[in-house]
DRENSEMI-629226 format. One record per residue (C-alpha): residue number from 1; residue in one letter; x, y, z. Coordinates in steps of 0.02 Angstrom, whole numbers. Each point is the difference from the previous one (the first is absolute). Layout:
! DRENSEMI-629226
+-----+---+--------+--------+--------+
:   k : r :      X :      Y :      Z :
+-----+---+--------+--------+--------+
: NUM : a :      X :      Y :      Z :
...
+-----+---+--------+--------+--------+
***
This chain:
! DRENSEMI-629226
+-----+---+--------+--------+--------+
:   k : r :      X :      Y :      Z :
+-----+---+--------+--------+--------+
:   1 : x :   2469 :  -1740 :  -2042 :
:   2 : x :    -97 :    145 :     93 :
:   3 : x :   -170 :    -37 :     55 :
:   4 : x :   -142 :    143 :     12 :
:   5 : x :    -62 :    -40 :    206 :
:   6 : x :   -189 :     43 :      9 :
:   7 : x :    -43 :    184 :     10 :
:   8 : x :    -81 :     38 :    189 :
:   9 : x :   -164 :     57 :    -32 :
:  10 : x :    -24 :    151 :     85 :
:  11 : x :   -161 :    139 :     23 :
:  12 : x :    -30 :    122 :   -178 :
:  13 : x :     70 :    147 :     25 :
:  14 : x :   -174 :     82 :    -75 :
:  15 : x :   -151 :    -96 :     51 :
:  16 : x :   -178 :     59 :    -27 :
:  17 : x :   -164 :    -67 :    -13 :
:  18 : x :   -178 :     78 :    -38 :
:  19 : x :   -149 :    -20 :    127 :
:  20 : x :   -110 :   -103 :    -63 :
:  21 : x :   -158 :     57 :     86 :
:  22 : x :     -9 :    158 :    -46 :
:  23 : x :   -145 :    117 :     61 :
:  24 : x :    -57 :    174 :    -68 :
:  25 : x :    -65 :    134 :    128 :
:  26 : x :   -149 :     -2 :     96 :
:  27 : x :   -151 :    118 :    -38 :
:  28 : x :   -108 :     54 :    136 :
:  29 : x :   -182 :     44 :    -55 :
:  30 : x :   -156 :     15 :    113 :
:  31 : x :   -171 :    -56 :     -7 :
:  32 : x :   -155 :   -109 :    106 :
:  33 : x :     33 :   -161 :     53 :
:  34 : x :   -159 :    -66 :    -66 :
:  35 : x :     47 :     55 :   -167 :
:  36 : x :    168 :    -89 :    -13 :
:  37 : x :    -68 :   -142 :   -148 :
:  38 : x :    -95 :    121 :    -84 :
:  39 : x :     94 :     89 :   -142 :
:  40 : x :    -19 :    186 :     96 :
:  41 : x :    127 :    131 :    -38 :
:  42 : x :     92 :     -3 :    157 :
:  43 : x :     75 :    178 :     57 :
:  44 : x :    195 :     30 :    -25 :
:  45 : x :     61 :     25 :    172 :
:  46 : x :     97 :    161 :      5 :
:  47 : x :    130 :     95 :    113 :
:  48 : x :    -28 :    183 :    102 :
:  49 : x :     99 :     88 :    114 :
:  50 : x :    -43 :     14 :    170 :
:  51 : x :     71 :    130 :    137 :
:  52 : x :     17 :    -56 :    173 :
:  53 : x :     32 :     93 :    162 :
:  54 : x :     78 :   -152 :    112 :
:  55 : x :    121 :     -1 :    132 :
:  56 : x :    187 :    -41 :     51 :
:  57 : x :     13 :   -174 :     15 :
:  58 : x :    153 :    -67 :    -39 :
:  59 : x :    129 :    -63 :    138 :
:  60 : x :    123 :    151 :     48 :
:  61 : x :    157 :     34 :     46 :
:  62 : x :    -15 :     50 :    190 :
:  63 : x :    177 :    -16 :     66 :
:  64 : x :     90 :    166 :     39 :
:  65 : x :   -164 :     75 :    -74 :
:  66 : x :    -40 :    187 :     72 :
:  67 : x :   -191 :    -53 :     76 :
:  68 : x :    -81 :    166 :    -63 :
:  69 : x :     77 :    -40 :   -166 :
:  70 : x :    -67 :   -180 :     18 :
:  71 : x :   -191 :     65 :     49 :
:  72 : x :     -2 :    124 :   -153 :
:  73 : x :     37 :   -126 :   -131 :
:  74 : x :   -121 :   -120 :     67 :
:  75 : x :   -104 :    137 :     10 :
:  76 : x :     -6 :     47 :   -176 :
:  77 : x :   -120 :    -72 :   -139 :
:  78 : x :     51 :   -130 :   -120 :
:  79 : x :    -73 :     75 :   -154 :
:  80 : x :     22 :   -112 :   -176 :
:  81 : x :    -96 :    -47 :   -143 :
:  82 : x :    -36 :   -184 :    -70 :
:  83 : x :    -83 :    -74 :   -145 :
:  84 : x :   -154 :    -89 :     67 :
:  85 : x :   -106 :   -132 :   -110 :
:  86 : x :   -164 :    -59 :     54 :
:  87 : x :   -169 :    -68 :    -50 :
:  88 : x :   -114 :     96 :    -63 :
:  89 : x :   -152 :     47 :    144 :
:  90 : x :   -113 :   -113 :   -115 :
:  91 : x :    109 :   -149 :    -26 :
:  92 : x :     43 :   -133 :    134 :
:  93 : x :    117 :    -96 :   -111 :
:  94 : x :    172 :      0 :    -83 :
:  95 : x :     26 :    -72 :   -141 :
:  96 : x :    196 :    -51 :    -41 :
:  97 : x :     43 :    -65 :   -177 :
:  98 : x :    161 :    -37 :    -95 :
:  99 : x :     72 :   -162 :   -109 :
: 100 : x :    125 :   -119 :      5 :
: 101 : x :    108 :    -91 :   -126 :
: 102 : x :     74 :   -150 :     31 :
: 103 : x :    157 :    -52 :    -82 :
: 104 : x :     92 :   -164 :    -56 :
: 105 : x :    205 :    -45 :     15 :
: 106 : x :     11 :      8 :    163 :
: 107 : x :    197 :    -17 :     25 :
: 108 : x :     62 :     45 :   -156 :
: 109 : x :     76 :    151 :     32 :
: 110 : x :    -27 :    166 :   -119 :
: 111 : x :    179 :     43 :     33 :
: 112 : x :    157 :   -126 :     27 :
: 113 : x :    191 :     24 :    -60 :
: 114 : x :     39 :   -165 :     44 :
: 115 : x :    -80 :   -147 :   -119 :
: 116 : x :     59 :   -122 :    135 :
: 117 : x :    -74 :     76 :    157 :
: 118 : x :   -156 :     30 :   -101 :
: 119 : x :     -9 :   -179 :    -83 :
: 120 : x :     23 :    -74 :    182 :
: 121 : x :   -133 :    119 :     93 :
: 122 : x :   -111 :    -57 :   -152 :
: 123 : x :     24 :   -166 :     32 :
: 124 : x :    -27 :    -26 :    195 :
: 125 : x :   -156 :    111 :     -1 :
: 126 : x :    -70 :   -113 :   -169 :
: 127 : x :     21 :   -155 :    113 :
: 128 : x :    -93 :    114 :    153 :
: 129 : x :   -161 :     22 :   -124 :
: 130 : x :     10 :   -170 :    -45 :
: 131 : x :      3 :    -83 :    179 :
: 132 : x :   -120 :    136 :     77 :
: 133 : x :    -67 :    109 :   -128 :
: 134 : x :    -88 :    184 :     68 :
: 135 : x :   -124 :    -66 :     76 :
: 136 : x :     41 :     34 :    161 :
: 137 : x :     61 :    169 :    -35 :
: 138 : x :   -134 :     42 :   -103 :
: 139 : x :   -137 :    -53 :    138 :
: 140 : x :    104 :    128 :    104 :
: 141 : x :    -40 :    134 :   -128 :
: 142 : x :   -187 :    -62 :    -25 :
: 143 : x :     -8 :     22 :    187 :
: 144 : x :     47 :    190 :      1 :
: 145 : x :   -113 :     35 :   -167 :
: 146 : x :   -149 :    -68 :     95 :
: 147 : x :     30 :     72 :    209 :
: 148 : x :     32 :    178 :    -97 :
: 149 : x :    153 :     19 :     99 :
: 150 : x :     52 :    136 :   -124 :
: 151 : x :   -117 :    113 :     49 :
: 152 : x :    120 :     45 :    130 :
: 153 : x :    -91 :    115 :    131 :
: 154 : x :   -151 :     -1 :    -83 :
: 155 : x :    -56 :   -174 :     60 :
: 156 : x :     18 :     36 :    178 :
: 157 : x :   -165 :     28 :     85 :
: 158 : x :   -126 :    -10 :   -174 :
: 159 : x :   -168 :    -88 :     22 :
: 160 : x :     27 :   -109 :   -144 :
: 161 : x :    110 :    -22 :   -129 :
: 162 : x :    -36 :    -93 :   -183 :
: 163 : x :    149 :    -37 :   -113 :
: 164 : x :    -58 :    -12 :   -205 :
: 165 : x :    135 :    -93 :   -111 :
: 166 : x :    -13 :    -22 :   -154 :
: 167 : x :    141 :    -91 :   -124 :
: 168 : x :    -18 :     91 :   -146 :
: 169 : x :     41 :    -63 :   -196 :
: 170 : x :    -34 :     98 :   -135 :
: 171 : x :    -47 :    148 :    123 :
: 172 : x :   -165 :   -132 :     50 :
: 173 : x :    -14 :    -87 :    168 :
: 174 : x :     52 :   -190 :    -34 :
: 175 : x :    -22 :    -51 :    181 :
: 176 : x :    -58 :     96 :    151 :
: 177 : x :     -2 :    -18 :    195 :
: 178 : x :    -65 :     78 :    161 :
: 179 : x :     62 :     12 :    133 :
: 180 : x :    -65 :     48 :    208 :
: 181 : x :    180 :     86 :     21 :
: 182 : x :    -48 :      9 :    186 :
: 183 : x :     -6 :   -202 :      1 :
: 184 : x :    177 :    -14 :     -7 :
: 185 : x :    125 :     20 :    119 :
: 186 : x :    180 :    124 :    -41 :
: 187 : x :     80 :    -97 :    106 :
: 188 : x :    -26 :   -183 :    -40 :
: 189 : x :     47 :    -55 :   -173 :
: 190 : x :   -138 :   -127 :     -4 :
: 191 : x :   -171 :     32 :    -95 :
: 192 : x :   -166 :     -9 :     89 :
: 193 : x :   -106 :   -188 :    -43 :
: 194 : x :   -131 :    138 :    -71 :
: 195 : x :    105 :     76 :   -132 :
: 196 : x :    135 :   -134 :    -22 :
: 197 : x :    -55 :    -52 :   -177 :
: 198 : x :    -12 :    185 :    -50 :
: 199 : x :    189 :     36 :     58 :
: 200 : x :     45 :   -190 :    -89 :
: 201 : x :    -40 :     36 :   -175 :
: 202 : x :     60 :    182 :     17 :
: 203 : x :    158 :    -66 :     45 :
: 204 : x :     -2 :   -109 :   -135 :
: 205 : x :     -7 :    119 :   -115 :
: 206 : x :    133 :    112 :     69 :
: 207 : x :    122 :   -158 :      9 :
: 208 : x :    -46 :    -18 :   -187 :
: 209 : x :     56 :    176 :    -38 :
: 210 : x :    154 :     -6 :    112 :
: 211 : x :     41 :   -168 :   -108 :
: 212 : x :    -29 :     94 :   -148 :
: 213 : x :   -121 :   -125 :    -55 :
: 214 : x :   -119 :    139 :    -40 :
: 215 : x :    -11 :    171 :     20 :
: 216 : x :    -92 :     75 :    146 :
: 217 : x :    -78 :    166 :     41 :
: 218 : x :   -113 :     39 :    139 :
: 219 : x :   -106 :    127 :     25 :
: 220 : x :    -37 :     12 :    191 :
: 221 : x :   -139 :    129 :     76 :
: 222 : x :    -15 :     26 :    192 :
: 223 : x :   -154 :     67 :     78 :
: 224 : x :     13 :     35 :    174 :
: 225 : x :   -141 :     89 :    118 :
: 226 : x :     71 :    137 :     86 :
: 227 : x :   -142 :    101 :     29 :
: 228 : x :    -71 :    156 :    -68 :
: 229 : x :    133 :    133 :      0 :
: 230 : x :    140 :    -84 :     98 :
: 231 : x :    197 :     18 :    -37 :
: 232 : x :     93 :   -108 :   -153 :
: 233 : x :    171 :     -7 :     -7 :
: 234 : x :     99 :      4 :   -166 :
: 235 : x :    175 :    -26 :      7 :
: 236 : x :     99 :    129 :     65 :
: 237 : x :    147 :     95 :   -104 :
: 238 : x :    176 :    -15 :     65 :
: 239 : x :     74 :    184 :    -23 :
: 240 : x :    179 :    -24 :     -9 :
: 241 : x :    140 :    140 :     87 :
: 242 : x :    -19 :     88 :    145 :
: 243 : x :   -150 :     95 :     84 :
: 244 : x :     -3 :    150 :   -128 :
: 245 : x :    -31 :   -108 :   -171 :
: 246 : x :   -190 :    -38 :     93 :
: 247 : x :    -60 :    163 :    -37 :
: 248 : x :   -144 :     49 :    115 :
: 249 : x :    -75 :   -180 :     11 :
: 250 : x :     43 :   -106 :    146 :
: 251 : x :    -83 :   -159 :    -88 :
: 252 : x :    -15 :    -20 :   -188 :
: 253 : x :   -103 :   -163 :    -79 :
: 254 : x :     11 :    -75 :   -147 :
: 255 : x :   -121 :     20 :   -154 :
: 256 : x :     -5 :    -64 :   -181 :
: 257 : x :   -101 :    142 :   -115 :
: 258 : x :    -75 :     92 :    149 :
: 259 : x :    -77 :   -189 :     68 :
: 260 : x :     96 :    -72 :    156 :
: 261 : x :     95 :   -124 :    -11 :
: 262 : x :    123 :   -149 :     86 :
: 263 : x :    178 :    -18 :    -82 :
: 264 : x :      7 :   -148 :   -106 :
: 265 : x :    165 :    -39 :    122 :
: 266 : x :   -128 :     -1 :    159 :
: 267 : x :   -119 :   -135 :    -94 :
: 268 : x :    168 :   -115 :    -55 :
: 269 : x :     58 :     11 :    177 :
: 270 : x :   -171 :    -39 :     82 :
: 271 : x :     -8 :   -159 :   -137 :
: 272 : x :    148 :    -49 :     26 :
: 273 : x :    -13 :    -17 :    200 :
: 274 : x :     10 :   -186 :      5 :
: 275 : x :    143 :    -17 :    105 :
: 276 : x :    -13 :   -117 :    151 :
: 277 : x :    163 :   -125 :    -30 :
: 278 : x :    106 :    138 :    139 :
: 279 : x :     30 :    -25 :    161 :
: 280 : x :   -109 :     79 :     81 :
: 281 : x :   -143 :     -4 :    -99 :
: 282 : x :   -127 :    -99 :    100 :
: 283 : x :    -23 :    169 :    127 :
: 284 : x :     53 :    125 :   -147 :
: 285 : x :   -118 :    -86 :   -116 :
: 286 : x :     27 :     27 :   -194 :
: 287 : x :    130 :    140 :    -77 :
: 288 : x :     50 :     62 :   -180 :
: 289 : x :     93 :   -110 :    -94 :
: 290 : x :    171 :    100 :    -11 :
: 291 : x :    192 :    -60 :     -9 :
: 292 : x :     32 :     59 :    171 :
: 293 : x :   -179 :    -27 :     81 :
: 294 : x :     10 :    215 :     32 :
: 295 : x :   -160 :     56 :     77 :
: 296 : x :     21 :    184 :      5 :
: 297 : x :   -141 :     23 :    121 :
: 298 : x :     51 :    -89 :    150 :
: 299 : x :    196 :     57 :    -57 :
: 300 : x :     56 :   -179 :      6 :
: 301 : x :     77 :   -117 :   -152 :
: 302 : x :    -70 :   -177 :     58 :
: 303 : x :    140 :   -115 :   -139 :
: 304 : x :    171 :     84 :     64 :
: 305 : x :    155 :    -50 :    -85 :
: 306 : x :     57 :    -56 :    149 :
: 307 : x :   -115 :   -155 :     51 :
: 308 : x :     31 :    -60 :   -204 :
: 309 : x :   -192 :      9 :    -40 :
: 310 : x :      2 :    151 :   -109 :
: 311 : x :    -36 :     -4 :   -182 :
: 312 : x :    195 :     16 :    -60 :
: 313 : x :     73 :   -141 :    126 :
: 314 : x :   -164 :   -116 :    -62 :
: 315 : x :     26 :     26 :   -176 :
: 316 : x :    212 :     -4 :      3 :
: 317 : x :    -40 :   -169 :    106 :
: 318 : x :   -118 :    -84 :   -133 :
: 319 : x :     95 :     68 :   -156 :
: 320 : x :    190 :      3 :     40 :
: 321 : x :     15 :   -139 :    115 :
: 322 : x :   -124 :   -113 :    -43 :
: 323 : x :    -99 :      8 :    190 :
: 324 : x :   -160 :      0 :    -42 :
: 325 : x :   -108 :    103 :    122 :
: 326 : x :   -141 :    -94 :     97 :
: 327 : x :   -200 :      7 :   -113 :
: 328 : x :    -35 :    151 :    125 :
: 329 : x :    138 :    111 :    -49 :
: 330 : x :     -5 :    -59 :   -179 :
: 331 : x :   -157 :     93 :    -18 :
: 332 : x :     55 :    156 :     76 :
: 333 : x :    142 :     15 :   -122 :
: 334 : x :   -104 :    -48 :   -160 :
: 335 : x :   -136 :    140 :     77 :
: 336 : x :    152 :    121 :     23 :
: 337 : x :     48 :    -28 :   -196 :
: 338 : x :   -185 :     -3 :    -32 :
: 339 : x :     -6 :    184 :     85 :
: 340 : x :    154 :     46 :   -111 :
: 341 : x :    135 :    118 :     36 :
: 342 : x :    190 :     25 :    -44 :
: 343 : x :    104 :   -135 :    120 :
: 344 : x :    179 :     -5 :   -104 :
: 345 : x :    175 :     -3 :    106 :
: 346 : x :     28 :    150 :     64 :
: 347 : x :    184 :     73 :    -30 :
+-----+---+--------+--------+--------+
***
């Protein structure tokens, strides 16, 4: 009589999974730094155009280069036009404000064609929540609320900086925090004795929502002193195709309604920069959570395929072959599902 062998378990062909903290965009509004609890109606921060007569600065090509030819280009103005935002000349302080949602069934893909794969990826990242739950992971993301790391550039060099949240159920505050953003350190994932029980039952409360235990929505409100009409700096907009499709504009930021703004991708990524379980980590300090550990700015992917720590050889490892990753790596791949993207088997 035939027998049926066992069926080799192998990676879904489509894979997906939502994010589960998902941010909107930022709003940028201006206003006085004493006035940041009172209930003033802070200014919309908006864009203008600004012409500038600069210079050549860029590196050239010199080799085989007529000199005369060389001289007049350097010679020659660099003319262009940017959007520009700023405070206002009678505000000192920016005032950054968006929400977050926090969502539940974390590894329970939105998208599987293979009941199997999916049942067994279920499984192994249940018995994860039950041995370690989020709390470390949410702590992480606690951490990054509080130091304001997602106000990008606009944290380096203010005076002070305040961060308001707020978790929010039916559209009232049910529990709030502040926090002395400046107090805690980008770099080191650890909170400050000063603010520790602050970031604690935040994190709480985010590892509640990620557990889908309840749901969670934040509203979070940064207030940083800049000084009276200094520079802010929304997101900028990626024009796509070459040099022509940029019309006359050399820079071009990003606004919501005529108010500046930071992409809701920028916040996610600056939330999500929890990352220290690379090699390399304790001089690089803390990157994105991403499958390949890509930092686009210093052009370098820090999880190549090649030394096995990427997302794909963790995840294969734990869910085809039964080798489960050390607790470090477990949490980067239960972050990378919680930051959600499309990982099926590519054909």
């Amino acid at each position: 009589m035939a027998t049926n062998a066992p069926q080799t378990l192998e990676t879904a062909s489509v894979l997906a999974f939502e994010r589960k903290l998902d941010p909107s965009d930022a709003l940028l509004f201006a206003g006085d730094w004493n006035a940041r609890d009172a209930s003033q109606n802070w200014e919309a921060i908006t864009l203008r155009e600004k012409a500038v007569r600069g210079t050549i600065s860029n590196r050239l090509r010199t080799r085989d280069q007529d000199p005369a030819r060389l001289d007049a280009a350097i010679e020659n103005p660099n003319l262009q036009t940017v959007d520009i935002a700023t405070l206002p000349a009678d505000a000192d302080t920016l005032k950054v404000r968006f929400t977050l949602r926090v969502h539940g069934n974390v590894g329970k893909p939105c998208t599987c064609n293979d009941a199997a794969y999916g049942a067994k990826l279920a499984k192994n990242i249940e018995k994860y929540v039950q041995t370690n739950g989020f709390s470390e992971l949410a702590r992480r993301y606690a951490l990054n609320l509080a130091n304001g790391r997602f106000l990008w550039r606009n944290r380096i060099g203010a005076e002070q900086v305040e961060i308001h949240i707020a978790q929010l159920q039916d559209g009232k505050p049910a529990a709030s925090w502040i926090f002395n953003a400046l107090e805690i350190s980008l770099r080191d994932m650890s909170a400050p004795a000063t603010q520790s029980k602050n970031i604690s039952e935040m994190a709480k409360t985010i590892a509640s929502g990620l557990s889908g235990d309840s749901q969670v929505l934040f509203q979070i409100t940064a207030f940083v002193r800049m000084g009276a009409g200094q520079e802010v700096f929304p997101s900028q907009e990626l024009i796509l195709g070459d040099g022509k499709n940029r019309g006359s504009k050399s820079k071009t930021l990003y606004d919501v309604n005529g108010t500046a703004a930071l992409h809701s991708q920028k916040i996610g990524n600056a939330i999500r920069t929890i990352d220290t379980w690379y090699t390399g980590a304790e001089e690089n300090g803390p990157i994105a959570v991403e499958p390949y550990g890509s930092v686009t700015t210093q052009g370098k992917a820090w999880r190549q395929p090649i030394l096995g720590m990427d997302f794909y050889n963790l995840l294969d490892n734990w869910i085809l072959r039964n080798n489960v990753p050390n607790l470090e790596q477990q949490h980067f791949v239960v972050a990378t599902l919680i930051r959600g993207g499309v990982f099926g088997e590519a054909n």
